[in-house]
Backbone bond lengths (Angstrom), bond angles and torsions (degrees), N, CA, C in turn:
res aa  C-N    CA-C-N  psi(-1)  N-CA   C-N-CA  omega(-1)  CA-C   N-CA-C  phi
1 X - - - 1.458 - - 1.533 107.56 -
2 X 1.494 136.28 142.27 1.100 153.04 -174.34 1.214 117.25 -64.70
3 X 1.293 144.15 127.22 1.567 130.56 162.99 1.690 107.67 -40.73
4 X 1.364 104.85 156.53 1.461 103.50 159.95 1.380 103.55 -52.57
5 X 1.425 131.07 -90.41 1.249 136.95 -174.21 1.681 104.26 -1.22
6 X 1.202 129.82 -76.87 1.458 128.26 -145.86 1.820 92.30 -82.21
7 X 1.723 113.34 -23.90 1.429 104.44 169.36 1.305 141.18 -49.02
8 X 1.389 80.37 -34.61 2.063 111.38 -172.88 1.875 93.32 -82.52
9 X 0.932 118.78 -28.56 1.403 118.63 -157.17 1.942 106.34 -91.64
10 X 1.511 103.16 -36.84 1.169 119.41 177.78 1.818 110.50 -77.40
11 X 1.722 106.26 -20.86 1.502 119.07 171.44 1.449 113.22 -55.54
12 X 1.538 100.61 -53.55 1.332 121.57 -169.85 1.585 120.29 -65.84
13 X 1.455 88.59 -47.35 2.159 85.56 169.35 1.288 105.41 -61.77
14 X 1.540 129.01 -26.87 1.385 112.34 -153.38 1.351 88.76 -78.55
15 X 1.649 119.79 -62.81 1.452 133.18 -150.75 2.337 88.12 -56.24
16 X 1.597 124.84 -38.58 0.960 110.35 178.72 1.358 132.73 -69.00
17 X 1.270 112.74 -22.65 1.374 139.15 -165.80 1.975 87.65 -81.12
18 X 1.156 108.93 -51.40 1.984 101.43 -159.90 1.618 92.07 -78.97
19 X 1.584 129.71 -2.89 1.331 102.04 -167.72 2.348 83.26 -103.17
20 X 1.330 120.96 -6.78 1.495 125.83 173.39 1.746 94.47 -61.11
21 X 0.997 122.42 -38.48 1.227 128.25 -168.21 1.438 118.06 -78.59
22 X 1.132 119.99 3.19 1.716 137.46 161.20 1.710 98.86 61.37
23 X 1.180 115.24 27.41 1.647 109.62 171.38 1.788 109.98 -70.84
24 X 1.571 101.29 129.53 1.371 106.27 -179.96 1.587 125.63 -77.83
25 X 1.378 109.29 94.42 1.546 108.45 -161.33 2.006 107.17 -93.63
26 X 0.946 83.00 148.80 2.161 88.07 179.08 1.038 104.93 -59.15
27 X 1.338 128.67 -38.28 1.460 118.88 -168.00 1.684 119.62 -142.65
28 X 1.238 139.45 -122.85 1.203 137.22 141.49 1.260 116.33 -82.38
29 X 1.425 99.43 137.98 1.834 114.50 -179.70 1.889 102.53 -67.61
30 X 1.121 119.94 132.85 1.909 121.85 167.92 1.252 91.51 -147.83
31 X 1.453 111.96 170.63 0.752 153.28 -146.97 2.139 102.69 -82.19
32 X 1.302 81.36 3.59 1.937 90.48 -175.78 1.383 109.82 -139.35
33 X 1.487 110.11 1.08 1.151 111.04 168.47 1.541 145.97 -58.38
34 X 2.018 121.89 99.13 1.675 82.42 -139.53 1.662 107.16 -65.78
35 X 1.278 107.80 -162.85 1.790 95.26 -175.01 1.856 85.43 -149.69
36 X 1.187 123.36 -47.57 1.472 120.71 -166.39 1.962 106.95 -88.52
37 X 1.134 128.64 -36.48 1.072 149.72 148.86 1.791 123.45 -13.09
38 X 1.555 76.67 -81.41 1.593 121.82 -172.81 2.187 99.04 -63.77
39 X 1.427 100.67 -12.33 1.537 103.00 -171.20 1.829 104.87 74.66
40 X 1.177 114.78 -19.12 1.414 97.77 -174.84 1.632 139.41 -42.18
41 X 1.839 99.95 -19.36 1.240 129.53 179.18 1.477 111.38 -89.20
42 X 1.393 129.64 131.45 1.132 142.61 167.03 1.386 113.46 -99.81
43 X 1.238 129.66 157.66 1.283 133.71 -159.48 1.855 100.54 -73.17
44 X 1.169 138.98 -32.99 1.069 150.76 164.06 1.460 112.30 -39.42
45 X 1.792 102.22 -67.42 1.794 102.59 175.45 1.797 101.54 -75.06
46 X 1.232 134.58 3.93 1.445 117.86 163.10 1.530 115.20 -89.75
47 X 1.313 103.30 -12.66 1.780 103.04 168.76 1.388 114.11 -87.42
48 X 1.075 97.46 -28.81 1.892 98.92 162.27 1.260 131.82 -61.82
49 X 1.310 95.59 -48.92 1.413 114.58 169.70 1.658 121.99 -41.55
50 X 1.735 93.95 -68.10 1.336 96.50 173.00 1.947 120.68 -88.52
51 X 0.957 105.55 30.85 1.859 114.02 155.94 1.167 96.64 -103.79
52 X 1.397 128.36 -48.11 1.807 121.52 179.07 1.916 109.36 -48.01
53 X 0.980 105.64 -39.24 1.525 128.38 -167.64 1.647 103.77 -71.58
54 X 1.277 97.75 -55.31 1.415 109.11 167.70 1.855 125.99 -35.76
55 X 1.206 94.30 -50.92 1.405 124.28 -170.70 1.651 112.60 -80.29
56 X 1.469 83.84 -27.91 1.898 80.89 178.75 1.666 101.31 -91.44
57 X 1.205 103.75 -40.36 1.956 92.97 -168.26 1.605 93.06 -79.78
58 X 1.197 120.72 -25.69 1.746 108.42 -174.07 1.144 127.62 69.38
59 X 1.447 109.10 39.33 1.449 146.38 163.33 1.721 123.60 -142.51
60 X 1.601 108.97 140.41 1.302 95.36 -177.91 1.889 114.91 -69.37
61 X 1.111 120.53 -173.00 1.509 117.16 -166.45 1.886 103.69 -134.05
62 X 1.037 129.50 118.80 1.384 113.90 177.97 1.639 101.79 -108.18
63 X 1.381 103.00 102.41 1.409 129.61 -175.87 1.566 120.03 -66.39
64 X 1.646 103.10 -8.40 1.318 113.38 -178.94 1.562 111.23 -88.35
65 X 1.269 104.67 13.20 1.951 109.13 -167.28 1.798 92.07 -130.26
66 X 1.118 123.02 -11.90 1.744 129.60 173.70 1.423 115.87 -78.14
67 X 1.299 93.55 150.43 1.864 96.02 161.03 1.536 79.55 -108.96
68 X 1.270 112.39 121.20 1.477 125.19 160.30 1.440 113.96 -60.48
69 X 1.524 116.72 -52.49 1.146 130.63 -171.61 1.280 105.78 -50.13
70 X 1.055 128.00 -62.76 1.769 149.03 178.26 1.223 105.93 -64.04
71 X 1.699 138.00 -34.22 1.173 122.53 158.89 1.285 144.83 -83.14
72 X 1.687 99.00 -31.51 1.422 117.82 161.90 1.100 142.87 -117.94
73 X 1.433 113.07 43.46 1.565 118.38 -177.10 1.426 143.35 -104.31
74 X 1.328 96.35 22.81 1.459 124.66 171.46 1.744 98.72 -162.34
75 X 1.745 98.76 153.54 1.072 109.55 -167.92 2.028 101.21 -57.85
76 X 1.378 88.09 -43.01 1.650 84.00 -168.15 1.922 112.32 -59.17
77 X 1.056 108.57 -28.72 1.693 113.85 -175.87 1.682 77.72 -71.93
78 X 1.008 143.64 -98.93 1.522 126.61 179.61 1.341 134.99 41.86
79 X 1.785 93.79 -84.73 0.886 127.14 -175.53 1.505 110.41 -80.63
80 X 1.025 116.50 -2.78 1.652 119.13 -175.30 1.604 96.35 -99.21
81 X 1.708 100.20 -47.35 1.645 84.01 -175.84 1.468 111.68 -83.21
82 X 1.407 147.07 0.80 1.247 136.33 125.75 1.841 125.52 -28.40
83 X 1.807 97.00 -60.20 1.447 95.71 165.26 1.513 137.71 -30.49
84 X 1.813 95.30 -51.59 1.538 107.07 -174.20 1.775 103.70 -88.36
85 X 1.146 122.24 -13.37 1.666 96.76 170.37 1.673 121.32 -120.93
86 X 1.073 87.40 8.62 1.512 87.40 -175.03 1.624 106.55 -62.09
87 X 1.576 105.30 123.58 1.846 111.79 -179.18 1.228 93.41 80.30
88 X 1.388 140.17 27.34 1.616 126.90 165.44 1.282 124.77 -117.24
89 X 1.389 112.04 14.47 1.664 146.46 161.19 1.970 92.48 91.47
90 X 1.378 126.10 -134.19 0.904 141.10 -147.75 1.909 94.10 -87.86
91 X 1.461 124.16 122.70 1.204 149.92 153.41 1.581 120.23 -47.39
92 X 1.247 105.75 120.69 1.578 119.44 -148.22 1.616 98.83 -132.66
């Protein structure tokens, strides 16, 4: 599990990284904002998404076996499912 420190830090690229991506959000982007749910995500920022994802657990991800929605629909669910595979080879 991550220190806080690198949690908060890994929050911040994410939450900076989805607002680089010019998605039109209702309000301010946080950390509870839904994003996949809410439709705000287009299939484009979900391939981004999960190459970003990719890169943090350091395994590829086969997205066709996920509920994305349920795994990634706020930054913090995100970051949780980073939590649980990071170093656990290929994302299931």
């Amino acid at each position: 599990m991550p220190n806080q420190e690198s949690r908060v830090s890994l929050r911040d690229d994410l939450l900076a990284l989805i607002e680089s991506w010019d998605v039109q959000l209702p309000g301010e982007l946080n950390a509870n904002t839904p994003l996949i749910g809410s439709g705000l995500f287009d299939s484009l920022a979900l391939v981004n998404l999960s190459l970003w994802i990719e890169r943090q657990i350091g395994a590829p991800i086969d997205v066709t076996v996920l509920d994305v929605e349920k795994e990634w629909d706020t930054v913090d669910d995100i970051l949780r499912f980073i939590d649980r595979h990071r170093g656990h080879g290929p994302a299931r």
